[in-house]
ZAKOL-692912 format. One record per residue (C-alpha): y, z, x; residue number from 1. Coordinates in steps of 0.02 Angstrom, whole numbers, plus 50000, padded with zeros to 5 digits. Each point is the difference from the previous one (the first is absolute). Layout:
N
REC      v      w      u    k
REC      Y      Z      X  NUM
...
This chain:
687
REC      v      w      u    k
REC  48848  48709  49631    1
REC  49835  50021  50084    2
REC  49965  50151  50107    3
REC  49841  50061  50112    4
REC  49973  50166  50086    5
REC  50096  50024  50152    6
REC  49830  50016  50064    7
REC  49929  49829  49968    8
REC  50013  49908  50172    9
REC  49984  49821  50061   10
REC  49803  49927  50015   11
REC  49932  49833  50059   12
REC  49838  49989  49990   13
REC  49907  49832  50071   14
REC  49861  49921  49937   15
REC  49896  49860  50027   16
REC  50103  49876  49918   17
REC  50168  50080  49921   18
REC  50110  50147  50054   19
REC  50075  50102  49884   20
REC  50158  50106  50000   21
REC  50018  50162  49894   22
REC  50160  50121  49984   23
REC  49908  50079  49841   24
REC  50135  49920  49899   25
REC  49944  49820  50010   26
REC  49846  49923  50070   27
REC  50001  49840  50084   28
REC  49877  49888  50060   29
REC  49980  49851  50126   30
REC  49898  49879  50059   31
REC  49942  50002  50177   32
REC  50062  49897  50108   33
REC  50086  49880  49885   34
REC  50110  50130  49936   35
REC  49991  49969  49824   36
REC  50071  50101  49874   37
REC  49835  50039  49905   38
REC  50049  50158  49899   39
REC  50126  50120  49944   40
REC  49935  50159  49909   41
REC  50135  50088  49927   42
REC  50027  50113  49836   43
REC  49828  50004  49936   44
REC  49990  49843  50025   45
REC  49873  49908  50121   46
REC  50077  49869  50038   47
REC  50169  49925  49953   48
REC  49939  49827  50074   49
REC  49933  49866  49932   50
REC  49794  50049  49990   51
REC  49952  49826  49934   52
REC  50086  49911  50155   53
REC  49901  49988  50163   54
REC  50047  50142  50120   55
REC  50095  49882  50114   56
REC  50085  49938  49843   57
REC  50104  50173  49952   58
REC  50122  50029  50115   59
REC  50039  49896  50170   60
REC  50111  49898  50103   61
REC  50032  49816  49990   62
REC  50092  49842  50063   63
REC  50027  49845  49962   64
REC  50033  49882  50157   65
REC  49991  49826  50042   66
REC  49966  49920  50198   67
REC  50099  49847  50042   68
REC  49919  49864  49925   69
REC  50038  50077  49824   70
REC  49834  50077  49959   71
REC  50012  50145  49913   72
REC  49902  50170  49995   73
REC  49969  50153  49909   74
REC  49965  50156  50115   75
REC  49921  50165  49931   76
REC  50043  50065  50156   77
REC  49853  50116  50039   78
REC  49986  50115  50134   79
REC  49873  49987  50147   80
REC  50060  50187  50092   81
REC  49998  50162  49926   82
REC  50090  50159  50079   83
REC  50031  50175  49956   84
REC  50189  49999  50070   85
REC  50038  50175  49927   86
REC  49882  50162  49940   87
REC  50079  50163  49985   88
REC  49978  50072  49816   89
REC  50204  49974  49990   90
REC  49981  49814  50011   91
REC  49874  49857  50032   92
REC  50025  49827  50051   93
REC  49882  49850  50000   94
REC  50022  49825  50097   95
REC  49898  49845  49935   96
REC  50038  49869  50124   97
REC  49946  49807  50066   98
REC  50072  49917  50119   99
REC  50013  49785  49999  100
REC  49915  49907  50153  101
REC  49961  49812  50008  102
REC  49824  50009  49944  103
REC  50080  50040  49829  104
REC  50108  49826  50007  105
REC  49934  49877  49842  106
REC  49978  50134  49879  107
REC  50090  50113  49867  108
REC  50052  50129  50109  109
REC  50197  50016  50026  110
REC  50042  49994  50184  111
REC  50070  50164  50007  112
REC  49928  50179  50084  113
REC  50015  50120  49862  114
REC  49996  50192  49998  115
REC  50006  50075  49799  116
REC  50017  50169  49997  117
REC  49991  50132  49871  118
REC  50042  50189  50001  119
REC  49982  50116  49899  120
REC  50089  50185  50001  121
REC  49952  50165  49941  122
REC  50100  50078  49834  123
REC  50011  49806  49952  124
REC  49960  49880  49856  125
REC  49991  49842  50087  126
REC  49967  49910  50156  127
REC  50122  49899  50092  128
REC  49941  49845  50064  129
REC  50084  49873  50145  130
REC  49963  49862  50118  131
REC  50040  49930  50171  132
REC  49998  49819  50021  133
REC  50001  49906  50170  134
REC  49979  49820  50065  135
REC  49859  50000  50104  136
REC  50058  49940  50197  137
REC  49889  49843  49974  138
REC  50027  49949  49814  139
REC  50035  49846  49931  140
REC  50144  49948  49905  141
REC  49986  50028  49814  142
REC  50123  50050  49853  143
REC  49978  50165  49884  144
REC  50049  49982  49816  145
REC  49933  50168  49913  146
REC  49945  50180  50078  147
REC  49964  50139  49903  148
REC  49902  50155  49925  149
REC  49902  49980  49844  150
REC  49935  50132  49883  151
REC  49905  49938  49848  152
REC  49986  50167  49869  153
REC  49879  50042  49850  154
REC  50027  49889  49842  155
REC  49822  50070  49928  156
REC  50006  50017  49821  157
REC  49900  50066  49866  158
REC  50020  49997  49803  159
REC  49972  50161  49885  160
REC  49944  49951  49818  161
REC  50128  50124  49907  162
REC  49947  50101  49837  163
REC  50009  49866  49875  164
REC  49966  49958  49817  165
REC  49972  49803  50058  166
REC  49813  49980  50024  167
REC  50025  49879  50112  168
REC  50050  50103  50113  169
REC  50163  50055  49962  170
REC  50147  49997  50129  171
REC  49984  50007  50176  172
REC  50105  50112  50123  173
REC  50022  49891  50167  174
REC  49996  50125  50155  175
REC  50045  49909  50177  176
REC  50028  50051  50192  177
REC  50157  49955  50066  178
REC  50076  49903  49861  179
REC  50193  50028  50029  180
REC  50116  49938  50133  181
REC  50177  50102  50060  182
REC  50119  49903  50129  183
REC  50173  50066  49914  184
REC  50064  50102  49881  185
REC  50019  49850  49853  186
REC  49860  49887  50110  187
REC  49856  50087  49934  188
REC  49838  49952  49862  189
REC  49854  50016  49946  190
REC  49920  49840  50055  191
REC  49855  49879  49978  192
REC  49816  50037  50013  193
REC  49942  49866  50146  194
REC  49870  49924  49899  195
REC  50157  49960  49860  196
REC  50060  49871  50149  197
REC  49841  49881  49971  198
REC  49940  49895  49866  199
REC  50001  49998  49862  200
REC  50105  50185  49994  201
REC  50119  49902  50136  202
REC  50079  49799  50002  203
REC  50054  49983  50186  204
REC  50178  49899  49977  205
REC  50109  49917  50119  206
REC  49927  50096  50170  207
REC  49842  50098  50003  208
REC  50098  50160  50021  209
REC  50083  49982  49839  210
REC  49864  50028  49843  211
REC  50037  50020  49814  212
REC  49918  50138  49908  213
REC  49918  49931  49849  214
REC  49863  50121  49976  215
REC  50021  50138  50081  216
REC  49894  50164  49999  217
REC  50177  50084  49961  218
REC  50053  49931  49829  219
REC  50171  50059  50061  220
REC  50025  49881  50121  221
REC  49935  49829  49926  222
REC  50120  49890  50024  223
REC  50089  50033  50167  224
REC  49996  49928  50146  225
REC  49930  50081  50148  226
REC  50052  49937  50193  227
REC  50007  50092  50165  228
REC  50161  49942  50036  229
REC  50087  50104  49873  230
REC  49989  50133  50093  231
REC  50070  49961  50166  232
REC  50126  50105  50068  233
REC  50118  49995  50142  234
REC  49975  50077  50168  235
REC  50132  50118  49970  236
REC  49947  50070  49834  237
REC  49812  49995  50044  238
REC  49962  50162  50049  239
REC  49878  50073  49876  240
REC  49876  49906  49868  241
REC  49820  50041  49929  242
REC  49910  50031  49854  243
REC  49949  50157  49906  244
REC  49834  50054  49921  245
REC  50009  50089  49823  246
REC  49826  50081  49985  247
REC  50017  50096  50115  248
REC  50188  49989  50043  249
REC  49992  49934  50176  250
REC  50118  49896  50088  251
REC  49992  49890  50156  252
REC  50146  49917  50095  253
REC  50084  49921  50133  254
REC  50116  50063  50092  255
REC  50104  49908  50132  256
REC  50118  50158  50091  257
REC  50076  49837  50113  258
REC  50018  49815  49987  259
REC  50020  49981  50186  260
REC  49862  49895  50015  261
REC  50018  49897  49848  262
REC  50061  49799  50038  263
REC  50141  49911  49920  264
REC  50130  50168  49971  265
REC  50043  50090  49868  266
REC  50008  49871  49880  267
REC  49844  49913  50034  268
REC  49891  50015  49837  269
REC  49813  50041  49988  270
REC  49854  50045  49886  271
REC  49949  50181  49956  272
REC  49878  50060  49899  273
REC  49889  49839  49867  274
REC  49837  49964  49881  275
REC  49915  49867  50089  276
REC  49955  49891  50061  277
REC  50028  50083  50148  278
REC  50084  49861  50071  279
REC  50048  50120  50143  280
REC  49809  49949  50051  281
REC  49886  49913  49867  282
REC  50098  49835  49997  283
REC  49981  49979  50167  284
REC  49813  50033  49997  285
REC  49975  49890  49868  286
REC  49911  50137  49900  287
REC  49916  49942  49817  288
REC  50096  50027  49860  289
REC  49890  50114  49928  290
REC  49987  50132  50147  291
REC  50079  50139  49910  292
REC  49979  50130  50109  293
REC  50112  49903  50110  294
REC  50156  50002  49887  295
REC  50025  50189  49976  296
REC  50169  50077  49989  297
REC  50052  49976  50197  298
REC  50168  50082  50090  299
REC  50032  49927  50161  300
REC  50121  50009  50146  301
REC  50077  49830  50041  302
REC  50022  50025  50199  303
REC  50017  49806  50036  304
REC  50060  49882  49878  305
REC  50074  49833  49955  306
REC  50018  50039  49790  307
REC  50168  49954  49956  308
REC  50048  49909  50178  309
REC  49890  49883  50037  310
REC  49897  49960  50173  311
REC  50191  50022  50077  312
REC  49920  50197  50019  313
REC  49838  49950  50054  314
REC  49963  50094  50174  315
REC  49991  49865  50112  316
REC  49906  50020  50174  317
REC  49998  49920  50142  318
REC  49874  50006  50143  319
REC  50047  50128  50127  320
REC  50111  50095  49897  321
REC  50029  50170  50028  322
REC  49996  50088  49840  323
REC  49960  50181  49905  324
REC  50061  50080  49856  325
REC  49946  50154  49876  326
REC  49979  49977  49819  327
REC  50023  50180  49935  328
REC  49950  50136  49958  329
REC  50004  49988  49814  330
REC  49951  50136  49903  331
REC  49856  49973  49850  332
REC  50045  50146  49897  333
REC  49890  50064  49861  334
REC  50037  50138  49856  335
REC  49960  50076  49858  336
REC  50035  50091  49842  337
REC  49919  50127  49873  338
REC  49925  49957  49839  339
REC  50140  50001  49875  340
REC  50129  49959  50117  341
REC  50090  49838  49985  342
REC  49932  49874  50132  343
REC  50146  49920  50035  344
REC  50081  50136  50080  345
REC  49867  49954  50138  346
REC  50155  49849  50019  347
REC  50130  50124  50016  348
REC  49889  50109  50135  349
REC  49976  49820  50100  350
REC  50177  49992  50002  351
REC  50039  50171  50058  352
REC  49867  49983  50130  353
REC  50041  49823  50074  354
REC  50193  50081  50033  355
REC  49914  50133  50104  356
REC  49904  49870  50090  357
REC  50166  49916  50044  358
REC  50070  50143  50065  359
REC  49862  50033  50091  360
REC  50008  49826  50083  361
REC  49985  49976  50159  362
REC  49840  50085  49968  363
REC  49929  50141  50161  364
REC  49822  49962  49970  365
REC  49917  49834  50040  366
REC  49942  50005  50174  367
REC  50022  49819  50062  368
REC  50119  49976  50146  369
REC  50073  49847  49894  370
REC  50065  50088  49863  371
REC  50165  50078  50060  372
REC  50038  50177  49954  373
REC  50172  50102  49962  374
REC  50051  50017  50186  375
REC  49943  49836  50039  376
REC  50140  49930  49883  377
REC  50203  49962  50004  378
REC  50123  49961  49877  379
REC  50143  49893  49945  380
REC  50168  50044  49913  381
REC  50171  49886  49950  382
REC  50106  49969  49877  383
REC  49989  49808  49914  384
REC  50151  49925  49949  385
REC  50045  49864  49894  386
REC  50153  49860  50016  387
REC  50032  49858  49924  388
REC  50182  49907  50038  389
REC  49989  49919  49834  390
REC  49987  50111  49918  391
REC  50101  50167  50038  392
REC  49978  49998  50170  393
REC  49981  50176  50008  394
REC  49846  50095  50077  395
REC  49882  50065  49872  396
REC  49867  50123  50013  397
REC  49847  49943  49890  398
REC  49893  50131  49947  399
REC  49813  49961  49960  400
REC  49991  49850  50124  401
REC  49868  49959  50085  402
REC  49975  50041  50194  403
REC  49858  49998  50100  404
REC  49913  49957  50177  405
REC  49891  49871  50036  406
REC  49924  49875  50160  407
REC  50153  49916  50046  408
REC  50034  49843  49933  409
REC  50136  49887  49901  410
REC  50084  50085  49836  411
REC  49899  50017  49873  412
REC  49843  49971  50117  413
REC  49934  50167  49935  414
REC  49939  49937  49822  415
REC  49867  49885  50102  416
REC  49954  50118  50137  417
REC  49828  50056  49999  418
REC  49946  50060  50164  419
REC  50117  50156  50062  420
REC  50041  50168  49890  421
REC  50164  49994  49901  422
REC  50100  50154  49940  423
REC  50122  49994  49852  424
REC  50131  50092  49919  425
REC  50115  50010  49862  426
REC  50192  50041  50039  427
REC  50063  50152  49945  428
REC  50177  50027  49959  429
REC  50163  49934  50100  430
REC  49850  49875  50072  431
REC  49937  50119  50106  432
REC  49794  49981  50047  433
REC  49867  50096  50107  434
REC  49836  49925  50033  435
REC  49871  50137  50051  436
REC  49835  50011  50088  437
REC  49998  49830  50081  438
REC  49874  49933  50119  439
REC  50065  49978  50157  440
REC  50025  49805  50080  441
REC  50137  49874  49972  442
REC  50061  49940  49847  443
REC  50130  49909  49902  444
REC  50105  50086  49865  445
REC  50031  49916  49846  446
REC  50092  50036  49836  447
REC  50034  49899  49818  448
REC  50115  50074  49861  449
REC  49940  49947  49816  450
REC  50152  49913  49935  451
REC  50043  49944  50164  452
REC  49934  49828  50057  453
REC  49924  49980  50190  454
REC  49938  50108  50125  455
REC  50035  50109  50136  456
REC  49911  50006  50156  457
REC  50096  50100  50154  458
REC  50036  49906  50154  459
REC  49889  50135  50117  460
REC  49836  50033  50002  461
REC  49967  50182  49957  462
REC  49895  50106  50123  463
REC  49896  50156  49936  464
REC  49943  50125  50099  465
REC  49916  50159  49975  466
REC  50107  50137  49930  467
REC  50141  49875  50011  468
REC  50129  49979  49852  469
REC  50098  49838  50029  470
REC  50189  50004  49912  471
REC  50060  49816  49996  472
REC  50151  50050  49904  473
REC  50088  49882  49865  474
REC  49916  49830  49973  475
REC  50084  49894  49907  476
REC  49908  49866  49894  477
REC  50128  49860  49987  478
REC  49911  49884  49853  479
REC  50001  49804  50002  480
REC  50173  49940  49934  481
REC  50112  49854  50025  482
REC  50116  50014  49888  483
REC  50040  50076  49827  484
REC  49890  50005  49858  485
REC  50001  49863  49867  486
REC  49865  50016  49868  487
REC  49847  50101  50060  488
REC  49826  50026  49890  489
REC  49889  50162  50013  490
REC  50006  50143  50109  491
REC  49956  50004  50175  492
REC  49862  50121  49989  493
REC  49867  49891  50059  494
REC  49910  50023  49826  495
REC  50015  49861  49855  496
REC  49996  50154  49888  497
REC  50162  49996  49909  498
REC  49972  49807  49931  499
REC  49919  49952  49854  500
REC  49825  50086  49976  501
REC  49934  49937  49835  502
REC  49891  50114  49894  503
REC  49826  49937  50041  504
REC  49866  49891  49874  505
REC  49941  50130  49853  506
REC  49826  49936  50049  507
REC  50013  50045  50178  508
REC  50072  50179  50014  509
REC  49944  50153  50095  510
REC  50074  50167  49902  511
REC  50048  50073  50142  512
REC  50144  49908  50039  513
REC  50086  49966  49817  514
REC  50165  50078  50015  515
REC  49983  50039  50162  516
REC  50114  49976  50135  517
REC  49879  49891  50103  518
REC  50000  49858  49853  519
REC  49974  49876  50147  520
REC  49800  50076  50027  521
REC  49941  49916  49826  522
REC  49885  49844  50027  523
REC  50038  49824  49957  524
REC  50197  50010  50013  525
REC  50027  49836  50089  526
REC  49932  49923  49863  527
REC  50154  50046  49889  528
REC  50116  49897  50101  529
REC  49943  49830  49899  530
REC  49982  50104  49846  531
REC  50199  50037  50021  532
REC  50034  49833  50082  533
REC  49886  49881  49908  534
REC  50111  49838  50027  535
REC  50109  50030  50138  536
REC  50016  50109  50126  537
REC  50128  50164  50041  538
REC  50181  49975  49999  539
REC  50114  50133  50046  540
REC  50178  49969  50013  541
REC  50117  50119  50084  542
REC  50122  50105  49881  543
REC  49877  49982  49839  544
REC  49853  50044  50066  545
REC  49899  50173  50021  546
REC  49890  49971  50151  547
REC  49905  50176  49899  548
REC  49984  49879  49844  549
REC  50009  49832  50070  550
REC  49931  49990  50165  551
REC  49787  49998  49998  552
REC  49920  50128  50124  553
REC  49886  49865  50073  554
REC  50042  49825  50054  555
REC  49801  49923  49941  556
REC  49954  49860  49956  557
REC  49997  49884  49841  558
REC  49804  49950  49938  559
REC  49993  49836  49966  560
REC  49852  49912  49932  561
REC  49940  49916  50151  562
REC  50016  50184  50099  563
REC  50155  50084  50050  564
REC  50183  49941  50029  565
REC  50183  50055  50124  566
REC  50128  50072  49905  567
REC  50195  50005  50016  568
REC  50118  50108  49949  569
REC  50173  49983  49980  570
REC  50169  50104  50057  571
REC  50167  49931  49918  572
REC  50137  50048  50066  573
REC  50187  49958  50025  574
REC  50104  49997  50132  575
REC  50195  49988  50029  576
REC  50132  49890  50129  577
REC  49973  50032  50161  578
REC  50072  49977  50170  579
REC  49945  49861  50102  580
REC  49844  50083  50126  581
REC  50020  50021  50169  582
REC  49863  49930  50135  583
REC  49860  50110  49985  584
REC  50038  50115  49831  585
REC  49890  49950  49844  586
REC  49934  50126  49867  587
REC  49866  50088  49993  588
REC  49852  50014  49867  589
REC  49870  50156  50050  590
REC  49855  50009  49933  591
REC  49900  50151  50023  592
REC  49795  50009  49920  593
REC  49897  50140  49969  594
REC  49872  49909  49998  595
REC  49903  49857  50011  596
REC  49838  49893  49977  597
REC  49948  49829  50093  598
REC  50186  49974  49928  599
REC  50111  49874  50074  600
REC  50182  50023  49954  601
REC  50115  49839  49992  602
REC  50201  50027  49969  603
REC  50119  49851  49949  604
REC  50184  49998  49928  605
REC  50011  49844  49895  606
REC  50109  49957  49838  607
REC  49888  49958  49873  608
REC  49869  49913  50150  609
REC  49849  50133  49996  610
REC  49896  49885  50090  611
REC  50129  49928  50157  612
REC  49880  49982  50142  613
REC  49987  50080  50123  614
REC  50035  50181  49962  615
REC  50134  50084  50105  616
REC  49905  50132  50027  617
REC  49796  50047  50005  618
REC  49906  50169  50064  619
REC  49855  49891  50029  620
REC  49812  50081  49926  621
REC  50047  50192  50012  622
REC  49894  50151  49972  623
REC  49813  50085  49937  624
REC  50063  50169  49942  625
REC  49933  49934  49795  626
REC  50099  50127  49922  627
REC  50014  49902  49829  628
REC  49823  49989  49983  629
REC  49966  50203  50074  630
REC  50142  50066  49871  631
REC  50133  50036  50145  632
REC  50184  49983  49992  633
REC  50008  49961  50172  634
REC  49919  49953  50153  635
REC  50046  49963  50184  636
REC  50214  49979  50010  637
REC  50084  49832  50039  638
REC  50178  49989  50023  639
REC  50056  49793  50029  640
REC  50173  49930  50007  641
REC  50055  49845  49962  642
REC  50164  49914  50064  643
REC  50074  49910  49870  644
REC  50129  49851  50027  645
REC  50167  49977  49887  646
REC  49957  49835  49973  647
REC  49842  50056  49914  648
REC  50105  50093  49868  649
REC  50136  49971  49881  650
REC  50152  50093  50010  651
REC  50073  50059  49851  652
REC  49875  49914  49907  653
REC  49811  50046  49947  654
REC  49860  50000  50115  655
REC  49796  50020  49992  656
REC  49888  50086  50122  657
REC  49827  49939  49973  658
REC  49857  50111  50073  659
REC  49822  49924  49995  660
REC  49849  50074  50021  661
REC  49911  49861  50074  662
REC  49823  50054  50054  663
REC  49909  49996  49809  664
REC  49777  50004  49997  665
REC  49969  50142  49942  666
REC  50106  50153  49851  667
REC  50020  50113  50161  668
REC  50100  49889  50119  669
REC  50186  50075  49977  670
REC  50120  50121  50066  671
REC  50090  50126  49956  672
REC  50213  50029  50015  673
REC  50061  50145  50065  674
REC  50182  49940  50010  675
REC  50096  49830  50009  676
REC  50221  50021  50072  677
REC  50104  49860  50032  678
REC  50125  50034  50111  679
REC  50162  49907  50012  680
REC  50083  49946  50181  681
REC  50088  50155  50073  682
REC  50163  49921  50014  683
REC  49993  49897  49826  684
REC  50100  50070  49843  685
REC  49983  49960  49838  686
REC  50093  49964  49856  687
């Protein structure tokens, strides 16, 4: 999109307080040493930051971390060093570093050394920034919640009186900065002014991330709702997101060419691009309400993160520990379009250029020693398999499962690992897979098939090397089965997504998602469940029921008038003569959740006795991923099984499974189902 003359070269030039890069495409400015992001000067214009922010409050790095006796902080983390690492005309490359020591203990300052570093290249139009993060020899213990980059852009606005009649003044044409957010093709909008988040334009609701728009500057959007959390995305599928400027057509985005460095796995969800408040750093600060400058339009890159998991993906160090790790490079890519031209081809053109970036990936250009190049790098190639005796105990070749490597652990240990790399894929055809461009250590290789309950995790750790390729041949992911299938509810995708979304509250609706396919993202859906249920709760019985009609998306809560109250649903079912059991055979009820909340989960089969004490089975208080409140359909993955007795059932006769939700103070306490099986004895026939 945007060119320069082959002539234009690479320039830092230093001064007293900031350094500034130029490639005569883009401009970009720093402060010196903290390494601030101060300005970006780009298509006329001068700055696509936010000018009525401080400097240090543009574009930075932050953390959120807490020492062992709970406290918590908020670290802007500033740099103390600066370095000219590279200076060639071709290419430049600037450190901004600081480095923990005692003296620092008792204050705000995260116990890490850090090293950000950003480059930028000649012929481009961007910068690519990236970070290495190490323990210091003598730091203390502490726990990491949230790293990342943020970038806060323009939201300046001015008003034109048209030609008008009206001598009042007439109508007014509204012009603004960047004003409209891209993340996906049919995830994309013109959103909210910030200012049309506060009152009286804005009525904060349930959270303070989730604001009505009563009067907003836009007429078009009075009405909606406006949260943050509608626009998380998963790991996988978060590879480009920004906003674009209409006058003049500019766009600037985010683009992520790897998510080797990203916690939790593919599936792990995270924020993107938001209106404030910037909760990615003014809710920690405690910033007045009335700070605009502070809640611009802001993109940001989620490095560390516990959104949708919980503090089971906190970072969690211990004294002594040995460890590194490189966040990075991502690439901040800006564009732009002639007059005339329809801006939102500047979406396509992000596209186009954030597939290039992949390929590009591992990239040849950053000069630390800790980023691993091409050569440095192995791979890994097999063929997954799939068999399940109960069903037709054949081997079958999934296609579009999930593979990938990660620090060794148990199965499934992968969705709550935060501290190595991890590299996925997606199997091809005939189950075939081939993981490229992997870091070279020890891992553990791990797979999950959607429709297919369980994980795989291969006996072996895998070794890497450089310029290695590892074949381990056929694995075979043999899924959790006892015997044959008698009723099961959902799929086992590790989503709630096919059960019961309801459309959401008229009064609380956000556009973008009405008739979409992510129904789930609209606010105030757990609120529907006593709406549908007003006197008693869900009852699904097997054979009848549609778990896509009948079965809610959410297990929540009931509100009561002295606060909040547990919930239980009910499975009928019936069951035929059977065999006498031998010692040690029972059935088997699984119960897999995508999700779930300060939930606790307590199973009981009882004829017409809902509350027979105690319950046969309990998870105990389980989870902090709050996906009901943050508009997810799923969370971290549980998978529990529950041996159930012949005595507790009645053969060829009816029978009730009661599931209660036990743990009830406050609407977002729940969980979500991904899938629910029982299994009958593998010897027992039925009649």
């Amino acid at each position: 999109m945007q060119t320069m003359a082959p002539s234009s070269e690479v320039t830092i030039t230093d001064q007293e307080c900031h350094v500034v890069l130029d490639n005569g495409i883009l401009r970009v400015t720093l402060m010196k040493p903290s390494g601030m992001i101060s300005g970006i000067s780009f298509n006329g214009l001068d700055n696509l930051m936010e000018v009525s922010n401080e400097e240090s409050d543009r574009g930075y790095w932050s953390a959120n971390w807490s020492d062992l006796n709970g406290s918590g902080h908020f670290d802007r983390m500033k740099g103390s060093n600066f370095r000219v690492i590279v200076e060639n005309g071709e290419q430049a490359e600037i450190s901004f570093s600081r480095n923990w020591d005692a003296s620092l203990a008792g204050t705000a300052v995260i116990p890490l050394n850090i090293d950000w570093r950003i480059v930028m290249v000649r012929g481009v139009s961007g910068v690519y920034i990236y970070s290495i993060f190490a323990f210091p020899d003598d730091g203390p213990a502490f726990n990491l919640a949230e790293a990342r980059a943020v970038f806060k852009l323009r939201k300046d606005m001015w008003v034109i009186a048209a030609i008008s009649a009206d001598e009042n003044g007439g109508n007014h044409r509204v012009s603004r900065r960047f004003h409209y957010m891209a993340m996906a093709d049919n995830r994309q909008r013109i959103m909210p002014m910030p200012e049309d988040r506060l009152p009286p334009r804005g009525r904060p609701l349930a959270y303070p991330e989730a604001v009505k728009l009563e009067n907003p500057i836009d007429p078009a959007l009075i009405g909606e709702v406006d949260d943050k959390y509608q626009y998380s995305c998963e790991n996988e599928k978060n590879r480009v997101h920004g906003w674009i400027c209409f006058d003049p057509p500019t766009g600037f985005w985010q683009i992520t060419p790897s998510n080797e460095f990203r916690t939790g796995g593919p599936s792990k969800q995270d924020l993107t691009s938001h209106v404030g408040p910037t909760t990615l750093a003014v809710s920690q600060l405690n910033a007045p309400a009335s700070c605009f400058g502070r809640r611009s339009p802001s993109s940001g890159q989620m490095f560390v993160s516990t959104h949708y998991a919980g503090e089971d993906l906190e970072l969690k160090f211990t004294q002594g520990e040995l460890w590194k790790k490189v966040f990075g490079p991502v690439f901040i890519y800006v564009n732009s379009n002639d007059f005339g031209a329809d801006p939102l081809y500047l979406w396509e053109d992000a596209k186009s250029k954030m597939l290039a970036e992949k390929e590009s990936w591992p990239y040849d250009f950053p000069e630390s020693v800790d980023f691993q190049k091409r050569e440095q790098r192995g791979c890994l190639r097999g063929r997954l398999l799939v068999k399940d005796r109960f069903l037709d105990n054949v081997e079958i070749a999934p296609q579009g499962a999930h593979v990938g490597l990660a620090l060794p652990g148990l199965p499934g240990s992968w969705q709550r690992e935060s501290k190595g790399y991890q590299f996925w894929t997606r199997t091809r055809s005939e189950g075939r897979f081939a993981i490229s461009e992997v870091r070279e250590g020890e891992y553990g290789l791990y797979a999950w098939v959607p429709g297919v309950l369980g994980d795989f995790k291969l006996d072996q750790t895998v070794t890497i090397t450089p310029g290695s390729c590892v074949n381990v041949g056929e694995i075979v992911l043999e899924p959790p089965r006892s015997g044959p299938t008698l009723w099961e509810i959902g799929i086992p995708d590790r989503s709630a997504a096919e059960f019961f979304i309801p459309e959401p509250n008229p009064v609380y609706v956000n556009k973008l998602y009405s008739g979409h396919p992510d129904r789930f993202r609209q606010y105030g859906l757990w609120e529907r469940y006593v709406e549908l249920y007003p006197d008693a709760d869900l009852v699904y019985t097997v054979g009848e029921s549609d778990y896509a009609k009948d079965w809610f998306y959410a297990h929540v809560t009931r509100k009561a008038d002295d606060g909040y109250k547990s919930t239980t649903w009910q499975i009928k079912f019936t069951l035929g003569r059977c065999r006498r059991l031998e010692d040690g055979e029972s059935y088997k009820l699984r119960i897999a959740l995508a999700a779930a909340k300060n939930a606790e989960l307590q199973w009981q089969v009882r004829v017409n006795d809902p509350d027979a004490s105690p319950a046969h089975f309990t998870t105990g208080l389980i989870g902090g991923d709050n996906s009901i409140a943050r508009h997810g359909i799923h969370g971290l993955y549980w998978l529990f099984q529950v041996d159930v007795q012949r005595e507790w059932l009645v053969m060829n006769g009816d029978n009730t499974i009661y599931l209660t939700q036990a743990a009830a103070s406050s609407p977002f306490q729940g969980l979500m189902y991904d899938y629910l099986r029982l299994e009958a004895p593998c010897k027992s026939p039925f009649l």
